[in-house]
C-alpha positions, 0 to 999 in steps of 0.5 A: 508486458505489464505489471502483473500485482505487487506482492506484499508480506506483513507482519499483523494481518487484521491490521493490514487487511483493514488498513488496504481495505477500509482505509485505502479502498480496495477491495477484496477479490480473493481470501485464502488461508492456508493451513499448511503454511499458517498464511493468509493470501488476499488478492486486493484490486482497484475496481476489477483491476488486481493489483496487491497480493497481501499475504501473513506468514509467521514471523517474517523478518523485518525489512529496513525502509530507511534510511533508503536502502536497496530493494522496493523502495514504494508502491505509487497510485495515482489519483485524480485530486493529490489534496482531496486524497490528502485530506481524506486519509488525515480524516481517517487517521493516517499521518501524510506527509507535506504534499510536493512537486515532482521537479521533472513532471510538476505535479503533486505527490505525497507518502504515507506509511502501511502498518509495516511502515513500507512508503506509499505514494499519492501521485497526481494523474 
């Protein structure tokens, strides 16, 4: 077994779908609108590898992230270089946390916010 993709509803649609694509990098492998339910589905990959399913719905509710409550708590990816990550997404904008050191692994990881504040994770290959 293995994950399949991530499904991921958010609140501005432009905005999000700028942000996984320009800001982050993936790369768009499908684009639906659907008119009968006023929503969008974009399928989001790494290379070929599908991995997000963004969707828009009309006036979704809030979810809280924090502090820690029950449900997805974040999304991880991995990268080769944690600080060269870093600093390119500070380039672009985004605020990043302080980069730290998974006790049990010893390597580096680090979080930004979406534009929907849902944590995402930088982790150290």
């Amino acid at each position: 077994m293995k994950i399949h993709h991530i499904a991921i509803i958010c609140s501005d649609y432009a905005v999000s779908k700028a942000f996984y694509t320009e800001v982050l990098g993936l790369q768009i492998l499908c684009e639906v609108y659907r008119e009968e339910r006023r929503s969008y589905k974009l399928d989001l990959g790494i290379g070929d590898h599908y991995i997000i399913e963004l969707f828009s719905f009309p006036n979704p509710p809030q979810r809280p992230s924090r502090p820690e409550s029950c449900g997805l708590r974040h999304l991880a990816f991995s990268v080769e270089n944690v600080k060269e990550k870093r600093n390119e997404l500070i380039t672009k904008g985004l605020n990043c946390e302080e980069i730290r050191i998974d006790e049990f692994t010893g390597k580096e990881f680090f979080f930004i916010q979406d534009p929907d504040q849902l944590p995402l994770e930088f982790y150290e290959m």
